[in-house]
N, CA, C and O atoms as a GROMACS GRO file, in nm:
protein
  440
    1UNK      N    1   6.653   9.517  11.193
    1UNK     CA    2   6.690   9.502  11.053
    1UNK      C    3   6.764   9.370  11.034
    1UNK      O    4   6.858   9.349  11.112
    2UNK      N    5   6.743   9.301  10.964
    2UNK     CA    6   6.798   9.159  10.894
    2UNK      C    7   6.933   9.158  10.844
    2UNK      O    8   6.948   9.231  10.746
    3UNK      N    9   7.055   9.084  10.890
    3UNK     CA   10   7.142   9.098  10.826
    3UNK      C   11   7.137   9.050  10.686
    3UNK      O   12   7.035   8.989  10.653
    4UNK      N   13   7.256   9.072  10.574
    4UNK     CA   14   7.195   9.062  10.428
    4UNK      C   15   7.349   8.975  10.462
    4UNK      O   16   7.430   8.994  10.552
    5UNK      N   17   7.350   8.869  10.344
    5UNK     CA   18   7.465   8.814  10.358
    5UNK      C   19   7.477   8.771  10.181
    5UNK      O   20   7.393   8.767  10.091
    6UNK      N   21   7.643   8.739  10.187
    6UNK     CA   22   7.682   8.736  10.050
    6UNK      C   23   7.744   8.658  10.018
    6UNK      O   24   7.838   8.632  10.093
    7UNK      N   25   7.736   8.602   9.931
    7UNK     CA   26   7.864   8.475   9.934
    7UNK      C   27   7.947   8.506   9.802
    7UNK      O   28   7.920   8.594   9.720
    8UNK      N   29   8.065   8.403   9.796
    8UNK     CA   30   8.169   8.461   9.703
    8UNK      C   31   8.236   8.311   9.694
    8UNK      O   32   8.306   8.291   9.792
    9UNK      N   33   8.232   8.192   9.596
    9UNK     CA   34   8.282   8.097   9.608
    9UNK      C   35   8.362   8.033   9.479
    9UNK      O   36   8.326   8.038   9.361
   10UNK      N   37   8.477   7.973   9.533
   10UNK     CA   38   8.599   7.954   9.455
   10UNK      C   39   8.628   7.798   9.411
   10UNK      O   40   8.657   7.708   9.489
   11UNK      N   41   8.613   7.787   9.278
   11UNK     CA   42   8.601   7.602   9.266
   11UNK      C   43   8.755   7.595   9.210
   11UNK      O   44   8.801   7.675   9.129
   12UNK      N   45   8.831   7.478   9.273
   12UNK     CA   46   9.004   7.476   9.208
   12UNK      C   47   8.980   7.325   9.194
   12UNK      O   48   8.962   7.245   9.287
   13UNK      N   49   8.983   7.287   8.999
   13UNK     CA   50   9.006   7.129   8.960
   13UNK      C   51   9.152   7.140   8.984
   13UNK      O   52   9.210   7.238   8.938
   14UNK      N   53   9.211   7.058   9.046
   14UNK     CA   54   9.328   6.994   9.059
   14UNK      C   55   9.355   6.839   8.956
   14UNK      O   56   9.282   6.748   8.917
   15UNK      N   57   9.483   6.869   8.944
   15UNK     CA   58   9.513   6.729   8.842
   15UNK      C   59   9.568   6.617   8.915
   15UNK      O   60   9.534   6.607   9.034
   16UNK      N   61   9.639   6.540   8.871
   16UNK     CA   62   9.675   6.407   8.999
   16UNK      C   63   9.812   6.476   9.077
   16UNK      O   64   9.821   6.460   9.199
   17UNK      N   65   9.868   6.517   9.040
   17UNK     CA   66   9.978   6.572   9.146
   17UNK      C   67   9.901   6.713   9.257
   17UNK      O   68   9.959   6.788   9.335
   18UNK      N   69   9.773   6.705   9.227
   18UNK     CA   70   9.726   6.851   9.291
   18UNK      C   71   9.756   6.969   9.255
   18UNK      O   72   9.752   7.058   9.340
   19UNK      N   73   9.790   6.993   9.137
   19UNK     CA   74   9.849   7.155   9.066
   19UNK      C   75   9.708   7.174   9.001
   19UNK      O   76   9.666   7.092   8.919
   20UNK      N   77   9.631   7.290   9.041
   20UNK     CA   78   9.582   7.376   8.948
   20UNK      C   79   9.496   7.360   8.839
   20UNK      O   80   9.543   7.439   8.757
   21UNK      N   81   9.407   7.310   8.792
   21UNK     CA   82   9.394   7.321   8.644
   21UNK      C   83   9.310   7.421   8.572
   21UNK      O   84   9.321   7.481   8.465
   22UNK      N   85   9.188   7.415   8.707
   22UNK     CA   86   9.128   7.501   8.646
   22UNK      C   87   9.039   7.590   8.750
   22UNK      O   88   8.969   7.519   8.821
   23UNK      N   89   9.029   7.719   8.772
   23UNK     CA   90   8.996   7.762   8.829
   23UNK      C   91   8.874   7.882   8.807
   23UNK      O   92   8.901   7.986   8.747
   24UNK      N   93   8.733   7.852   8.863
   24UNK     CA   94   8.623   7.940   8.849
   24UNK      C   95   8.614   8.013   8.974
   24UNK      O   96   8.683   7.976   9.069
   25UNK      N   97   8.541   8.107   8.983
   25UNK     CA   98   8.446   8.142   9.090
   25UNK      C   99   8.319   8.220   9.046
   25UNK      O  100   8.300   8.270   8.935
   26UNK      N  101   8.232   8.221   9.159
   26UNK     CA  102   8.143   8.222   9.150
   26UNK      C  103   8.082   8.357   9.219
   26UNK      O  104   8.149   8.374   9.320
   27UNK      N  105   7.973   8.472   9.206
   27UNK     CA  106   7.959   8.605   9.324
   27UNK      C  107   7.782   8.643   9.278
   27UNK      O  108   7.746   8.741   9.213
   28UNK      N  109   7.697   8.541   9.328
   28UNK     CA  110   7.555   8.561   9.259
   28UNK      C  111   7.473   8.740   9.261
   28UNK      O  112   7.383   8.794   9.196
   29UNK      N  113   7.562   8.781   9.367
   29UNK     CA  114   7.477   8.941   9.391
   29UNK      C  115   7.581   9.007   9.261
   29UNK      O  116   7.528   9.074   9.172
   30UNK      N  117   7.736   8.980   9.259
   30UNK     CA  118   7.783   9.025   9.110
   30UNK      C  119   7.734   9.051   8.977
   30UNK      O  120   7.752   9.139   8.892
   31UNK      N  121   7.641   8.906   8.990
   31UNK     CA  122   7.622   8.832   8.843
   31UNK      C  123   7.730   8.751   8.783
   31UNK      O  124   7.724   8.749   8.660
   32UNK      N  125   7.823   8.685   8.834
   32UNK     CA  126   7.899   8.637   8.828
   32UNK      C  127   7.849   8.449   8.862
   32UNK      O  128   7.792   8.405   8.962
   33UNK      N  129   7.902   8.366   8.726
   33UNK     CA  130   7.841   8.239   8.760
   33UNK      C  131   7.943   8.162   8.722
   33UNK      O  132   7.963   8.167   8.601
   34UNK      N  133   8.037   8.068   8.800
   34UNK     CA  134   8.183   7.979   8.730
   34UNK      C  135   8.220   8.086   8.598
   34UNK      O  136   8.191   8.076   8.479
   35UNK      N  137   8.298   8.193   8.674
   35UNK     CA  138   8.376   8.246   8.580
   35UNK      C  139   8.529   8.166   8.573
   35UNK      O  140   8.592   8.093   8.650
   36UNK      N  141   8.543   8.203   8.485
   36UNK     CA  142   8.683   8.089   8.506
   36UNK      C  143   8.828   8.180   8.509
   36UNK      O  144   8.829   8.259   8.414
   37UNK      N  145   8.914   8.186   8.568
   37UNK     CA  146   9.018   8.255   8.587
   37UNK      C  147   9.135   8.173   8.583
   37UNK      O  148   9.109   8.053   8.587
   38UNK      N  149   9.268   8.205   8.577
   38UNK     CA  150   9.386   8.155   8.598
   38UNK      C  151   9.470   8.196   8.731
   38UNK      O  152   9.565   8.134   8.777
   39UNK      N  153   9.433   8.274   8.764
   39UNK     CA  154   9.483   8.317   8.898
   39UNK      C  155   9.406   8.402   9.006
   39UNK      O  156   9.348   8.507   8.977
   40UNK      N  157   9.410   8.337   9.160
   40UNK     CA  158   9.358   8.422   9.255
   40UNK      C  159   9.473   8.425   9.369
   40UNK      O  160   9.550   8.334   9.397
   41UNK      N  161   9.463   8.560   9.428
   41UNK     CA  162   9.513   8.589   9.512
   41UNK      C  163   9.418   8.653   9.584
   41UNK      O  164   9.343   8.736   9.532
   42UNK      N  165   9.413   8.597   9.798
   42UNK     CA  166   9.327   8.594   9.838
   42UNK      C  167   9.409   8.633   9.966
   42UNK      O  168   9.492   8.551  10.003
   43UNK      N  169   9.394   8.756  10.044
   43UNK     CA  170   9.430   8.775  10.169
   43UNK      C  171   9.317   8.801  10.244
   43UNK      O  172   9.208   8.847  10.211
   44UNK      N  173   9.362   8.761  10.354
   44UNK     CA  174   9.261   8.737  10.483
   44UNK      C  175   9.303   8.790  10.629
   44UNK      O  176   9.393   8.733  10.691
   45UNK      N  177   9.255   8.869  10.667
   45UNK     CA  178   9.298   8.972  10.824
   45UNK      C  179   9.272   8.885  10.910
   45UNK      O  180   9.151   8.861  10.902
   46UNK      N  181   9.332   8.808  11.009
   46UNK     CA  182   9.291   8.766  11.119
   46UNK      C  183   9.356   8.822  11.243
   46UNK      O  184   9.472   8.797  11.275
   47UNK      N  185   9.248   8.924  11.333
   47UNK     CA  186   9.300   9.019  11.376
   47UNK      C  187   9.304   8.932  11.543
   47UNK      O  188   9.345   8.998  11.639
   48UNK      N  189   9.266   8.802  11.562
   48UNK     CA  190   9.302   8.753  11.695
   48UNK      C  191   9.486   8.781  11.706
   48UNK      O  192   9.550   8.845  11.790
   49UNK      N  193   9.532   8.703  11.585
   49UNK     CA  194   9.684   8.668  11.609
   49UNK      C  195   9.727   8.756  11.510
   49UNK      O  196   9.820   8.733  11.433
   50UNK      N  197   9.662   8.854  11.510
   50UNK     CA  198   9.733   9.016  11.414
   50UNK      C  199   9.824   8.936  11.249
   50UNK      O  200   9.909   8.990  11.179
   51UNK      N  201   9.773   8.827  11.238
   51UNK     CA  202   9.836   8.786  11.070
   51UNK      C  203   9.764   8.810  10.953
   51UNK      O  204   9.653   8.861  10.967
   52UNK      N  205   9.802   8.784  10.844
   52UNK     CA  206   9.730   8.792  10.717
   52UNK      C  207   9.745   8.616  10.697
   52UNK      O  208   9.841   8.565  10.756
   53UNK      N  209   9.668   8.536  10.628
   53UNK     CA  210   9.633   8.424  10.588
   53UNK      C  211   9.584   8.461  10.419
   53UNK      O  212   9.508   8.538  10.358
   54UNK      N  213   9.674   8.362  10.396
   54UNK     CA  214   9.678   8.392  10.213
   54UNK      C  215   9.640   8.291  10.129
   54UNK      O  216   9.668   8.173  10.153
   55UNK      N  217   9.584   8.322  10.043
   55UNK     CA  218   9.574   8.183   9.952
   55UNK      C  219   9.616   8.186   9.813
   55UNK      O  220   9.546   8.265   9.749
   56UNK      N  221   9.718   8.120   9.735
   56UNK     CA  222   9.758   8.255   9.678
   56UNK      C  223   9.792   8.117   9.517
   56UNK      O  224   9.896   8.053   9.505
   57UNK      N  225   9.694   8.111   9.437
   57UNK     CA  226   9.633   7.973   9.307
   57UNK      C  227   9.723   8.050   9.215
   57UNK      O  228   9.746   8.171   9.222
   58UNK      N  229   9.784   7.943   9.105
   58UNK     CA  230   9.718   7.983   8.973
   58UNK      C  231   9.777   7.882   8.858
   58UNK      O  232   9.891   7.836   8.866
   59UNK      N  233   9.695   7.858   8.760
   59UNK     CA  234   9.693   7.727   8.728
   59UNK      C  235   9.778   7.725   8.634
   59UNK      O  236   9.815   7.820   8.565
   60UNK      N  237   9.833   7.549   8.631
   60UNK     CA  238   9.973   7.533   8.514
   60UNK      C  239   9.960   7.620   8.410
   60UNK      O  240  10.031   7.720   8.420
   61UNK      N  241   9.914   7.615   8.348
   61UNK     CA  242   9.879   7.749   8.207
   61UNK      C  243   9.844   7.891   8.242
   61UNK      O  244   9.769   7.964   8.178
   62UNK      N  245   9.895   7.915   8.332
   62UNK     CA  246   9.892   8.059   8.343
   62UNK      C  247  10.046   8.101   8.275
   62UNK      O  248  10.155   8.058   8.312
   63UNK      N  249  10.014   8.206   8.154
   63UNK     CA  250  10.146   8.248   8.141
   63UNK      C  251  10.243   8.380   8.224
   63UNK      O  252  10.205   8.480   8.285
   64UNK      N  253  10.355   8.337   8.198
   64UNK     CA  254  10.465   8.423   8.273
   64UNK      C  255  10.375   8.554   8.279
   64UNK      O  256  10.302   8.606   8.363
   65UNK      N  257  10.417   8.585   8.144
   65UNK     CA  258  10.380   8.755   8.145
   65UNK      C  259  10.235   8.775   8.156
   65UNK      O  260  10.193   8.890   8.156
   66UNK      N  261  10.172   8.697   8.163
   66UNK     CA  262  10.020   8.762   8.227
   66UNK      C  263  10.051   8.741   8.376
   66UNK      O  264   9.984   8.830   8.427
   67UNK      N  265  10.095   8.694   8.448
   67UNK     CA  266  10.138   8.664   8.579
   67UNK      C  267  10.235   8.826   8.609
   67UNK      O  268  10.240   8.889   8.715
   68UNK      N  269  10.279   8.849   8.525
   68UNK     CA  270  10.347   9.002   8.561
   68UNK      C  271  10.222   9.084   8.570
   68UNK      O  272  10.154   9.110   8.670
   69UNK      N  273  10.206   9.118   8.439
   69UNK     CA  274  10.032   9.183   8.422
   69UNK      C  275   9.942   9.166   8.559
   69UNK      O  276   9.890   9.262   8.616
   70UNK      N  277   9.933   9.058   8.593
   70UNK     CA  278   9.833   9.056   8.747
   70UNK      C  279   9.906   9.102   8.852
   70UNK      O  280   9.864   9.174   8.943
   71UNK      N  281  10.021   9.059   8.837
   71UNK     CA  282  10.131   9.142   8.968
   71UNK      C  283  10.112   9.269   8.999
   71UNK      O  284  10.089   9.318   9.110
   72UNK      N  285  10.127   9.344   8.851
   72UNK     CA  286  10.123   9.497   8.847
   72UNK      C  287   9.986   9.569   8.912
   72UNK      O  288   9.965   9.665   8.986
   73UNK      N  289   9.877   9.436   8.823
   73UNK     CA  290   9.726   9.539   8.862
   73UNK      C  291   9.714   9.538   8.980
   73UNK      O  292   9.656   9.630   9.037
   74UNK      N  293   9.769   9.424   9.048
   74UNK     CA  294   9.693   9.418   9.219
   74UNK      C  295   9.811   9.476   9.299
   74UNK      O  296   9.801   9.445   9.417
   75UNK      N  297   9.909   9.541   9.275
   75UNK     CA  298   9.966   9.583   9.329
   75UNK      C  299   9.952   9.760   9.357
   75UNK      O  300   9.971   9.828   9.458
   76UNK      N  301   9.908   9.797   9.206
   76UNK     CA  302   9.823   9.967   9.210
   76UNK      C  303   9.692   9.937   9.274
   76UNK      O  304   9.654  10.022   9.354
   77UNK      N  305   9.618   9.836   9.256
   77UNK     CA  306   9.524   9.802   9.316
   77UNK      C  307   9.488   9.826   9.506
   77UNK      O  308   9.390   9.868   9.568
   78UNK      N  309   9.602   9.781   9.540
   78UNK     CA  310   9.642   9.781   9.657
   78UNK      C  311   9.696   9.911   9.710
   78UNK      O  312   9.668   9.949   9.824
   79UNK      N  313   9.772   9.976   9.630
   79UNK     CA  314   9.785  10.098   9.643
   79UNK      C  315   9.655  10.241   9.638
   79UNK      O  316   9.676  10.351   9.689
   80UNK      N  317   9.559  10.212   9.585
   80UNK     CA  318   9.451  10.222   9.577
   80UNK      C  319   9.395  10.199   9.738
   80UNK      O  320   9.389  10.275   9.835
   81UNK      N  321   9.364  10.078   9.722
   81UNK     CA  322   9.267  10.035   9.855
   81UNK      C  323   9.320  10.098   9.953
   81UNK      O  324   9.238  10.145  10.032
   82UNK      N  325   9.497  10.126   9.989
   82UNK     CA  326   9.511  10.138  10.130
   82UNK      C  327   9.493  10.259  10.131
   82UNK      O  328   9.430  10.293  10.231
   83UNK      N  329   9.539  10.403  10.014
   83UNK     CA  330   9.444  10.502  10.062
   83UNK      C  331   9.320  10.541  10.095
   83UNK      O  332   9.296  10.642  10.162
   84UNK      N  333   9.193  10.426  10.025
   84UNK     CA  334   9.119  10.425  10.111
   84UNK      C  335   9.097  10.389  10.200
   84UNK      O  336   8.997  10.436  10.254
   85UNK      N  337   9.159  10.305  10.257
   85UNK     CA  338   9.132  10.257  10.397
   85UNK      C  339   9.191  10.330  10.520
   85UNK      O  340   9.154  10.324  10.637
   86UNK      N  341   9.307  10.409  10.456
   86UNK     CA  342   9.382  10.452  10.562
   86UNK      C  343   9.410  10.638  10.530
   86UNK      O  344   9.436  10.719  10.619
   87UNK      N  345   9.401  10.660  10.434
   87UNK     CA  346   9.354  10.812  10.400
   87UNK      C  347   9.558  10.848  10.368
   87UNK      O  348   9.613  10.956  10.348
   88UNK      N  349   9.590  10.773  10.373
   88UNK     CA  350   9.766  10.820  10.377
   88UNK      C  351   9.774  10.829  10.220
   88UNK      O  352   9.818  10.740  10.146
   89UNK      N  353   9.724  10.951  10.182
   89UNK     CA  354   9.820  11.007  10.073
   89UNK      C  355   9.894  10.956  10.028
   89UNK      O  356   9.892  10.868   9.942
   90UNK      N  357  10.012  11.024  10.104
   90UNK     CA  358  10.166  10.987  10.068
   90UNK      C  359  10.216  10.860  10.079
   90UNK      O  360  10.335  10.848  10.049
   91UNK      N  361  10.161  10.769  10.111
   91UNK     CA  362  10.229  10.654  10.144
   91UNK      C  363  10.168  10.605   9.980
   91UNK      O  364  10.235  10.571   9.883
   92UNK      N  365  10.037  10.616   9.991
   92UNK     CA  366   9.995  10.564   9.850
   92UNK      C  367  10.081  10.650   9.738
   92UNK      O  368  10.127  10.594   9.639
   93UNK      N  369  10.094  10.754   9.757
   93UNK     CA  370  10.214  10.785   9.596
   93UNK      C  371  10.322  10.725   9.606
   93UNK      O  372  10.381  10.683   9.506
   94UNK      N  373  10.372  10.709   9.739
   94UNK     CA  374  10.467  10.588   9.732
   94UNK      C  375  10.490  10.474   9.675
   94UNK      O  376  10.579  10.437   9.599
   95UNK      N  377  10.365  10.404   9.736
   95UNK     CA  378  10.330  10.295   9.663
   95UNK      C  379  10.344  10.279   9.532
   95UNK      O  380  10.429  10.217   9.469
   96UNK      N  381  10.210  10.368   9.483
   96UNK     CA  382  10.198  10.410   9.287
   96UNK      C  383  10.351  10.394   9.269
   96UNK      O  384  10.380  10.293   9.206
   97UNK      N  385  10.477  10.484   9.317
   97UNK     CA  386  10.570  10.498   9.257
   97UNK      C  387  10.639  10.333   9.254
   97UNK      O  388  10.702  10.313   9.150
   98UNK      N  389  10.637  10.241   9.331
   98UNK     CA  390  10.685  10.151   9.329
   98UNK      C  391  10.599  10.090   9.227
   98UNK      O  392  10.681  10.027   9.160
   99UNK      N  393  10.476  10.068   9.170
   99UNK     CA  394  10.433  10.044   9.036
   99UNK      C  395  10.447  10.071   8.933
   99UNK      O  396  10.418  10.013   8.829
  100UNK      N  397  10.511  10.195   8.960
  100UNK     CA  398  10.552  10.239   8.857
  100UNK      C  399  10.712  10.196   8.794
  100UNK      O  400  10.733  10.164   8.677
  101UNK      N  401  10.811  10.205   8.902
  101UNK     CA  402  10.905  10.093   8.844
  101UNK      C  403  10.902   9.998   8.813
  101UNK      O  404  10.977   9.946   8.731
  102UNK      N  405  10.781   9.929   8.893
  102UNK     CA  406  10.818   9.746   8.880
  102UNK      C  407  10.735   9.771   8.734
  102UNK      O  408  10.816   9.723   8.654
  103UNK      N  409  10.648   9.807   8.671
  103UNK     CA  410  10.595   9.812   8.546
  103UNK      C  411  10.732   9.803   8.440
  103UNK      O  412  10.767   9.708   8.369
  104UNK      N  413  10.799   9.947   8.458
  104UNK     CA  414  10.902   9.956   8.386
  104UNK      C  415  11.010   9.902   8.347
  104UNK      O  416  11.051   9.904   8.231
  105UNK      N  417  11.094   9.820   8.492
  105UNK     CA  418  11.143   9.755   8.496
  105UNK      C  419  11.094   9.599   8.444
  105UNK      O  420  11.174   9.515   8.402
  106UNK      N  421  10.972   9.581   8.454
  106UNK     CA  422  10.922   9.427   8.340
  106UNK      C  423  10.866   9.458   8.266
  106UNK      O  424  10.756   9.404   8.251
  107UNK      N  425  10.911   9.566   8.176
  107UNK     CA  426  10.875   9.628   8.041
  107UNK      C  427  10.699   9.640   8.004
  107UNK      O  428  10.645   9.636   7.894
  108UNK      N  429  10.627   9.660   8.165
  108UNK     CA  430  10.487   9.622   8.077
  108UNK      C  431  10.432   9.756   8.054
  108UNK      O  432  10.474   9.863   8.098
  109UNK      N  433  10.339   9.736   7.984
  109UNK     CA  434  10.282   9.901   7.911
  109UNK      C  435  10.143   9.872   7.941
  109UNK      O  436  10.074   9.770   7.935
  110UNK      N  437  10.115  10.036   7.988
  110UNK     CA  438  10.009  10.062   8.086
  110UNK      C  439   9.872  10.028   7.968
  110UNK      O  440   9.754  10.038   8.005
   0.00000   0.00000   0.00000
């Protein structure tokens, strides 16, 4: 059987100091073509030297409070993924619960 392969690619215009300006990506099996975003956050397992490798954009005009807003989603998000990945329940209501303050505590509404 043929391996199937996928690609997933990230274009960052930078301005003359190198900050950000504008950021697309791209996911052709998605349907996804230079979508344009303001922020990515990108972790990476590299299980030789047991680290995470991060890449972690987002461009001058990204505002504050949408920058909370993305905090929050990828953080239930994450809370999410690791019960699937790891089946721990409880650690994930844990988690949730810590989304659930940090929501509250930066006043955002679900």
């Amino acid at each position: 059987m043929a391996n199937i392969n996928s690609e997933i690619k990230f274009n960052i215009e930078l301005d003359e100091n190198r900050i950000p300006e504008k950021l697309t990506w791209s996911a052709q099996d998605g349907g996804v073509q230079a979508e344009e975003a303001k922020a990515i956050m990108l972790s990476i397992w590299d299980s030789k030297v047991k680290e995470t490798m991060r890449i972690d954009l987002w461009t001058k005009d990204m505002p504050v409070d949408e920058m909370k807003i993305f905090f929050h989603q990828t953080l239930v998000a994450m809370a999410d993924t690791f019960k699937r990945a790891t089946d721990d329940e409880k650690m994930s209501d844990t988690m949730k619960d810590f989304c659930d303050y940090f929501a509250e505590k930066l006043e955002l509404t679900k």
